[in-house]
C-alpha positions as CSV (number, residue, x, y, z in Angstrom):
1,X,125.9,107.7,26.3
2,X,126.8,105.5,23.4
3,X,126.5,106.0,19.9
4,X,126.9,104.0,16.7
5,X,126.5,105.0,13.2
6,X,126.1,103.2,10.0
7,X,125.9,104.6,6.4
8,X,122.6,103.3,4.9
9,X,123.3,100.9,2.1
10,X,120.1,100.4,0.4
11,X,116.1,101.4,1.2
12,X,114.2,98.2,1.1
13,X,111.2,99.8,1.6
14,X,109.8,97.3,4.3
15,X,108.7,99.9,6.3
16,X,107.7,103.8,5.7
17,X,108.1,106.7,8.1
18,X,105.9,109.9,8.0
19,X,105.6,112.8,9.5
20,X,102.1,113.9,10.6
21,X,101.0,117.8,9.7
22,X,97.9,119.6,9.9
23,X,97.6,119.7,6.1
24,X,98.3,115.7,5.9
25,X,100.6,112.9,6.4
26,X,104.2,113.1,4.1
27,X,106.6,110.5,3.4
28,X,109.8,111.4,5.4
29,X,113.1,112.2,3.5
30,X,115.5,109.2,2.9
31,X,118.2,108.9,5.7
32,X,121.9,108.5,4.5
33,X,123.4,107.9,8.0
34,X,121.8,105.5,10.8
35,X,123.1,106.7,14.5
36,X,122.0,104.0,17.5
37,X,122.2,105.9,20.8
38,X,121.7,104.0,24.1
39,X,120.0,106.2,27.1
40,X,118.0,104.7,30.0
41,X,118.2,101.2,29.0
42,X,117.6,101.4,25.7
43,X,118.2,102.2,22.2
44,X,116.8,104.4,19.9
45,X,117.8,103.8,15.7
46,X,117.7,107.2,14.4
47,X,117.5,108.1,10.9
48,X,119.7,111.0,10.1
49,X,119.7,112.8,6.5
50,X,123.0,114.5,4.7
51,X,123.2,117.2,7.6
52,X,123.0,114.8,10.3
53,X,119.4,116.2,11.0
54,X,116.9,113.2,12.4
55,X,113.9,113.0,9.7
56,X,112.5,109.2,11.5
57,X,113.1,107.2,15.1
58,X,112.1,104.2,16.5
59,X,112.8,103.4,19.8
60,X,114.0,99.4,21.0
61,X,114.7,97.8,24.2
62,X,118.3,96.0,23.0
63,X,121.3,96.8,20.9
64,X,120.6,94.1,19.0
65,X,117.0,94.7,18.2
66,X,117.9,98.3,16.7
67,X,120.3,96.7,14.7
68,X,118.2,93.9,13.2
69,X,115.4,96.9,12.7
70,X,118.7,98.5,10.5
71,X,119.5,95.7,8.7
72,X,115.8,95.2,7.8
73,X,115.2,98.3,6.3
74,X,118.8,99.1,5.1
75,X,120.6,96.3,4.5
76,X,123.2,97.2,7.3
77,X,125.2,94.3,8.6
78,X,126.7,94.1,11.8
79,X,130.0,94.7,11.2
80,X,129.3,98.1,9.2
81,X,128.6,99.6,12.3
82,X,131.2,101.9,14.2
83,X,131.6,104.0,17.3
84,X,131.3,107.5,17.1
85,X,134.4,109.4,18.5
86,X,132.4,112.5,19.0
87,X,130.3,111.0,21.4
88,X,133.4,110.2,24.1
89,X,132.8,111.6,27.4
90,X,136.1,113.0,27.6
């Protein structure tokens, strides 16, 4: 399985994630780290916070369409992203 990451730049605030509770909808935490992970086919942009823990995810059918989803909301270019060394099957 592949795995990018990215360090978010910016929040645009083009798009908003929630999470749903019984008590209401709230505004998810602000990711610092962007991780794209490949599995099946496709790619899911996941938004991590300081301890790596997911707080938002979308899900994408290309590479390059989880990216573009980055750079909208984040500002990330392409070249800010990097392979993860943890994630070699080794």
């Amino acid at each position: 399985m592949a795995r990018l990451t990215a360090r978010v730049r910016t929040i645009r605030g083009t798009t908003i994630h929630n999470v749903i509770y019984e008590s209401g909808v709230v505004p998810c935490e602000p990711p610092v780290t962007l991780a794209i992970v490949e599995e099946g086919g496709a790619f899911s942009l996941f938004r991590l916070d300081s301890t790596g823990r997911c707080v938002a995810d979308t899900w994408h059918s290309t590479q390059a369409d989880a990216m573009a989803q980055a750079e909208f909301e984040y500002g990330v270019a392409l070249h800010e992203w990097v392979s993860d060394p943890s994630e070699s099957n080794g």
